[in-house]
C-alpha positions as CSV (number, residue, x, y, z in Angstrom):
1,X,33.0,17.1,-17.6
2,X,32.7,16.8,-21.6
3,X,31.6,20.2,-21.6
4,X,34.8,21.5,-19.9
5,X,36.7,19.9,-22.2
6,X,35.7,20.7,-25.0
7,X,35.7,24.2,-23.4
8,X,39.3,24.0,-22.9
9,X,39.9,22.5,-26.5
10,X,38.2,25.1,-28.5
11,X,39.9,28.3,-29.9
12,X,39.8,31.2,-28.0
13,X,40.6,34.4,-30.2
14,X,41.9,37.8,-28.0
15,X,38.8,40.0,-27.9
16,X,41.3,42.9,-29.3
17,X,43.6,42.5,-32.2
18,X,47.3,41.7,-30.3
19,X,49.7,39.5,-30.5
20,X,48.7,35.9,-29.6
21,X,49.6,32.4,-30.4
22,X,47.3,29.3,-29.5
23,X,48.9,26.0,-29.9
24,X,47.6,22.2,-29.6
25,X,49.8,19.9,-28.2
26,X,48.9,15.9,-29.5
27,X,51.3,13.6,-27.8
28,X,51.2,9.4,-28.9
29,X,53.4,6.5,-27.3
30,X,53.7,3.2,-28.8
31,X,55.8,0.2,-27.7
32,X,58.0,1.1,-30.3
33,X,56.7,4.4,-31.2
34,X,56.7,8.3,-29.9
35,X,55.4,11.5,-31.7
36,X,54.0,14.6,-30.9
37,X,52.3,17.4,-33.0
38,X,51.5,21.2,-32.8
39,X,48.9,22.4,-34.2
40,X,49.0,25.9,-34.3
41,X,48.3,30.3,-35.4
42,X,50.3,33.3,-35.0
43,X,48.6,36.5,-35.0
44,X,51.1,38.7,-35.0
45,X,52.5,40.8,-37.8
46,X,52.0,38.3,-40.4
47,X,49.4,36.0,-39.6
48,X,49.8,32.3,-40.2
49,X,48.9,28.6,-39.6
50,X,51.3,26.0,-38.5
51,X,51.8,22.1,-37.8
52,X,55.3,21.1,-35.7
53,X,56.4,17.3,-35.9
54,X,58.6,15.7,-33.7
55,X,59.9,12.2,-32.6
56,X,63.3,10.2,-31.1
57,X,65.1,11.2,-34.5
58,X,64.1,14.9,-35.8
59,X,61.6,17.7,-35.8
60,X,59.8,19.6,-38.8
61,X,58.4,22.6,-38.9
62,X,55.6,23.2,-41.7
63,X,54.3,26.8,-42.2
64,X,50.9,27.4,-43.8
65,X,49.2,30.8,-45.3
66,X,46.8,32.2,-42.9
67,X,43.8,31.9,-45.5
68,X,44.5,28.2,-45.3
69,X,43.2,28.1,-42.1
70,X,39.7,27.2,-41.1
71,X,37.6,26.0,-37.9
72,X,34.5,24.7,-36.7
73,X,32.3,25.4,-33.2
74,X,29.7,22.6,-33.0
75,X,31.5,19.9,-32.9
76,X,34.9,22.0,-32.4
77,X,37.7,20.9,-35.6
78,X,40.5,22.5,-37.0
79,X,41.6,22.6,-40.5
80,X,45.3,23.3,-41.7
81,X,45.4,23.3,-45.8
82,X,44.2,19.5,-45.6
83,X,44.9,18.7,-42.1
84,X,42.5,18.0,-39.9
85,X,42.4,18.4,-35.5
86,X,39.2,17.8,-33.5
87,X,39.0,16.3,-29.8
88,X,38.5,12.8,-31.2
89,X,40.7,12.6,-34.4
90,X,43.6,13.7,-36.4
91,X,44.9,13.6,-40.0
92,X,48.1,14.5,-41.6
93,X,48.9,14.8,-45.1
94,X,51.9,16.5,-45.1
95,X,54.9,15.8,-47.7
96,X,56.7,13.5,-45.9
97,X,53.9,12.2,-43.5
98,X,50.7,11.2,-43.3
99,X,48.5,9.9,-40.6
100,X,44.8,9.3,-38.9
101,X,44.4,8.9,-35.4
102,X,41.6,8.2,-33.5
103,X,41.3,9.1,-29.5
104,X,39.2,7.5,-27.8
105,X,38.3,7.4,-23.4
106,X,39.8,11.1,-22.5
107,X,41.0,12.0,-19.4
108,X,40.2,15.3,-18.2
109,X,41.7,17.0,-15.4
110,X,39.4,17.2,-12.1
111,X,38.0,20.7,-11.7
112,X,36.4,22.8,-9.0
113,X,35.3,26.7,-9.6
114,X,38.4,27.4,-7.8
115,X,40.5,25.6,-10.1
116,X,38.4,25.1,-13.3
117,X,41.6,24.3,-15.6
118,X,45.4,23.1,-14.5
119,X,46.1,26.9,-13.3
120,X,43.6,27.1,-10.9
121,X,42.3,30.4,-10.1
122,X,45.3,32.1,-12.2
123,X,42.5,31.1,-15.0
124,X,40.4,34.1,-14.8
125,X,43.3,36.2,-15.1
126,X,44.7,37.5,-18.4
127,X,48.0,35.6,-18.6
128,X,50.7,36.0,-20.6
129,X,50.5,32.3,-21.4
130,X,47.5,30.3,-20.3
131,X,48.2,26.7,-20.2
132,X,45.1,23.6,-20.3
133,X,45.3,20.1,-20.2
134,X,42.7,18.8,-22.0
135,X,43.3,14.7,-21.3
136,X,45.9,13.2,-19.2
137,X,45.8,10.0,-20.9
138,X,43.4,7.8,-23.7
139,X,44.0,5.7,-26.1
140,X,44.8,6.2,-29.9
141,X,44.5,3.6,-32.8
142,X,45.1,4.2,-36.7
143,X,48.8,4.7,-38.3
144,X,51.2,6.5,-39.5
145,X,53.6,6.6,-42.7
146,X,56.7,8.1,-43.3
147,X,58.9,7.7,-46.2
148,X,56.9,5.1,-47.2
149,X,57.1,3.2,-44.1
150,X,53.5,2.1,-42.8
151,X,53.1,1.9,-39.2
152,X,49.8,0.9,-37.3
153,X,48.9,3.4,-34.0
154,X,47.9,1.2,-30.8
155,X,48.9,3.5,-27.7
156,X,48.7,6.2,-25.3
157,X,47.9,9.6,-26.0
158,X,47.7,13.0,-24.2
159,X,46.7,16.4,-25.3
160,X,47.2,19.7,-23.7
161,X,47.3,23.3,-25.1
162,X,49.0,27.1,-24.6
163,X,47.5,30.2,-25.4
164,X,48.9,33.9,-25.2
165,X,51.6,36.3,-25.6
166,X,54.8,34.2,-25.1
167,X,56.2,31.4,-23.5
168,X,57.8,31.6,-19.5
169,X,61.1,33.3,-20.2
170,X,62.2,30.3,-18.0
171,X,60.2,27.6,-17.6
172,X,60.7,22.9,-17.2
173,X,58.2,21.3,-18.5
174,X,57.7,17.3,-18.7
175,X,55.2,15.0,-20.0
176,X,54.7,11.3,-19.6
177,X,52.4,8.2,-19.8
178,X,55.1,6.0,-18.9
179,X,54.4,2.4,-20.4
180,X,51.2,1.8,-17.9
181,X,48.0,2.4,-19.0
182,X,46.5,3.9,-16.1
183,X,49.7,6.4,-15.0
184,X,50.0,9.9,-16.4
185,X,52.7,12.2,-14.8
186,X,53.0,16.2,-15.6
187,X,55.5,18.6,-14.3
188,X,55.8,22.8,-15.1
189,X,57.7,24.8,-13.6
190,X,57.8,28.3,-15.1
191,X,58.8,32.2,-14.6
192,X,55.3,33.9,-14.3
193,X,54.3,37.7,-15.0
194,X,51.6,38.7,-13.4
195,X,50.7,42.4,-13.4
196,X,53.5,44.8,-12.5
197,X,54.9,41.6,-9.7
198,X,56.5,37.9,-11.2
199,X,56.6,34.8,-9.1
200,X,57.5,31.3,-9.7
201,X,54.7,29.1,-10.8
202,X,54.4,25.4,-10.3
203,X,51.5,23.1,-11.8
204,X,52.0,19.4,-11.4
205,X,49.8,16.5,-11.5
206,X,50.6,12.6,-10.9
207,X,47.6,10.3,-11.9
208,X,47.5,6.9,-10.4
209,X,44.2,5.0,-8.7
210,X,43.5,9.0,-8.5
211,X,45.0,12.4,-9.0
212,X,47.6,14.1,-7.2
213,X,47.8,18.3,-8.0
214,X,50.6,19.9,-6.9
215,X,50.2,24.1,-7.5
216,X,51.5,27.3,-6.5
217,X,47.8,28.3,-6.0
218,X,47.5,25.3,-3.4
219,X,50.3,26.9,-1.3
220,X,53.1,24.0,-2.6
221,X,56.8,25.0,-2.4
222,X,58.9,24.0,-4.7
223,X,63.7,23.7,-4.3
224,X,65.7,23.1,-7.6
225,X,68.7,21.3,-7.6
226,X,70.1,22.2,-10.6
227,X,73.7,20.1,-10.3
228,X,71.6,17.0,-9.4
229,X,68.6,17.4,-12.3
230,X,66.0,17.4,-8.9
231,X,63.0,19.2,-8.1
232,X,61.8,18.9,-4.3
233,X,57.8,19.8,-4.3
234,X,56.5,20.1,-0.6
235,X,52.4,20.9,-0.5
236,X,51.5,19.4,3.2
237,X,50.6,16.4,4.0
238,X,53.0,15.4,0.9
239,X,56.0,15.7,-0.7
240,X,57.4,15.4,-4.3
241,X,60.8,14.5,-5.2
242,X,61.7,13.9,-8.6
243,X,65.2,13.5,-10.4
244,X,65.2,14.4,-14.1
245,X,67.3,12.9,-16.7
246,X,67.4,13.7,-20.3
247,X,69.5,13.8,-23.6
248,X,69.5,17.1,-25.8
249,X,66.3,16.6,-28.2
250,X,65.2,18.7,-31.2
251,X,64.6,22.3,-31.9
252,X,61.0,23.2,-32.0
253,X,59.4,26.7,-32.6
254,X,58.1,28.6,-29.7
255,X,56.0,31.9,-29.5
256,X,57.3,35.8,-28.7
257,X,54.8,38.4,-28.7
258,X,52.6,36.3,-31.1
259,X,55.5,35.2,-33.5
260,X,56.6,32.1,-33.5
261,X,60.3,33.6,-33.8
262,X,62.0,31.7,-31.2
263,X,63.5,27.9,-30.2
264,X,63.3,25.8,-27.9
265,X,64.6,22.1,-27.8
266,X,62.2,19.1,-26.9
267,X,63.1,15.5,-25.8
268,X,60.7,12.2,-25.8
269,X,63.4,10.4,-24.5
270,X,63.3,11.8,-21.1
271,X,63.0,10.1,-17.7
272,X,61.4,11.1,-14.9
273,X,62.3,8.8,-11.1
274,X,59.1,10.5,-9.0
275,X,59.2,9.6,-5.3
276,X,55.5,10.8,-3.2
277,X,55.9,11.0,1.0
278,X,53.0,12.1,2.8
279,X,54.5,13.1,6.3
280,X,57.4,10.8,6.7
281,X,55.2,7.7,5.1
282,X,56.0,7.0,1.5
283,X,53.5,6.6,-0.5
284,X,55.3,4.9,-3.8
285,X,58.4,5.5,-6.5
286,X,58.0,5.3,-9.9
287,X,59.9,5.9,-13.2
288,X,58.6,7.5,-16.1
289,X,60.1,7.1,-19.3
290,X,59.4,8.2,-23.1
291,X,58.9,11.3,-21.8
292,X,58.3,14.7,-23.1
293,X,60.8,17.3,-21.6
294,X,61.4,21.2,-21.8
295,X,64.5,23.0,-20.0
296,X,64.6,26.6,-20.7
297,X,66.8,27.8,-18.1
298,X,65.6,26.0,-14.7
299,X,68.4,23.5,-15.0
C-alpha cells in the first residue's frame, strides 16, 4: 500500500512535450485553524513553478522561474526556490509565510487492479485531467507564522493531486475531515472528455469504521438539484443524499491547456449534511464542516 502511494505522489512528466499541469493539493484543519497549499508546474508556453495559499480570509498566488524547480525519486520531494514537498513533510518560506509540517499515519485509498487509483479503471486511460487521492486523512504537527503571528499545527490533514491538460469545464468538488478523527468525506462531480464521446463522471468516497466508493465506473447514478444545493447518488444496495451549503470563497488559479490562465473560487468554509440508505434502511447522517468546496457550473 506504501508503494502505491508513493506511486500516486510522485511526478509524472507527459512522455511528449504538451501542455500539462501537475498540482499537489496539501489540505490542514485545526480547531481554530484551516489552510490548504498547491504545489504546482506549468508546462506550457512558458514553463513555471508555483505554490497557491489559501485559508477562511484570502488566497495568494506565488509564481516561481522554472529553473527554480527541482525534484527527487528515491525518497520522492519537491523543491520550489526554498520550498520544500515530500509525502511526509512540508516547508514554506515564502514572504509573508512560513511553515513546517509533518504528516504522519496516511490514509490511502483501497485499491484493486480494477480500480488502482480514485478513477478506477478510467486510470489507464489518457485523461484530460487525472485525479489521485493520495491520503484521506493523517495527522499533521509543526506551525505556522504569518505576519508575525506564530501558530503551532496539531490536526488533520489530507492530500490529493491533478494532473493533465485542464480542469472539467464543469466540475463540484468537496473535501472534508469534519472535526472527527476517524471521518473523511470526498465528493467530484465533473464534465468528462473521453475520446471523441463526454459523459458525466462521479467519484466519491465516505470513510467511517470503513470506506464507502461511490463511482461512475461502479455503475452509480447521480440527480442534481441545483435550486436546493443537493446531489442524490444511487449505486445499489445504497444511496447518497447530500445537501451542500457554502459562502463565496477565494479565487485560486486553475489550469487550461497547461497554463495556469484561468480562476476558480475555493471555500473552507463549506458544509456538507450526507445522509447513506442502503435499501430503505439508513445507515447514518452526518455533517461535515470546514470543508473544502469547488462549484464550477454544477450548481
Amino acid at each position: 500500500m506504501q508503494a502505491t502511494i508513493e506511486k500516486e505522489f510522485t511526478i509524472h512528466f507527459p512522455k511528449k512535450n504538451k501542455s500539462y499541469f501537475e498540482g499537489w493539493y496539501i489540505r490542514v484543519h485545526t480547531s481554530n485553524k484551516d489552510f490548504a497549499l498547491i504545489f504546482g508546474i506549468s508546462l506550457a508556453e512558458n514553463k513555471r513553478a508555483f505554490i497557491q495559499y489559501l485559508d477562511t480570509e484570502h488566497s495568494k498566488i506565488y509564481d516561481f522561474p522554472w529553473e527554480e524547480f527541482s525534484f527527487h525519486i528515491d525518497p520522492f520531494q519537491i523543491r520550489i526556490s526554498s520550498n520544500l514537498l515530500s509525502l511526509h513533510q512540508l516547508e514554506l518560506h515564502l514572504p509573508e509565510i512560513e511553515t513546517k509540517l509533518h504528516f504522519e499515519h496516511l490514509t490511502p485509498l483501497e485499491i484493486s487492479r480494477y480500480s488502482p487509483g480514485i478513477m478506477g479503471p478510467f486510470s489507464y486511460f489518457p485523461m484530460e485531467c487525472v485525479h489521485s487521492i493520495i491520503s484521506l486523512h493523517h495527522h499533521v504537527n509543526g506551525y505556522i507564522k504569518q505576519k508575525d503571528q506564530y501558530q503551532e499545527i496539531n490536526g488533520i490533514g489530507y492530500i490529493e493531486k491533478d494532473r493533465g491538460t485542464s480542469f472539467p469545464s464543469k466540475y463540484l468538488w468537496f473535501q472534508s475531515n469534519q472535526n472527527d478523527e476517524s471521518d473523511c468525506f470526498f465528493f467530484s462531480y465533473a464534465h468528462i472528455p473521453f475520446g471523441l464521446f463526454s459523459f458525466q463522471g462521479c467519484i466519491c468516497v465516505l470513510m467511517l469504521e470503513k470506506q464507502y466508493r461511490f463511482a461512475t465506473y461502479l455503475g452509480c447514478k447521480v440527480k442534481v438539484y441545483k435550486n436546493e444545493k443537493k446531489i442524490v447518488v444511487k449505486q445499489y444496495p445504497y444511496t447518497l443524499t447530500i445537501l451542500f451549503s457554502y459562502p463565496k470563497g477565494y479565487v485560486l488559479s486553475s489550469p487550461k491547456l497547461g497554463m495556469m490562465c484561468g480562476t476558480v473560487n475555493e471555500t473552507l468554509q463549506a458544509e456538507a449534511i450526507v445522509t447513506l440508505k442502503k435499501k430503505k434502511q439508513q445507515i447514518g447522517k452526518w455533517k461535515y464542516t470546514h470543508g473544502g468546496f469547488e462549484n464550477n457550473g454544477i450548481f
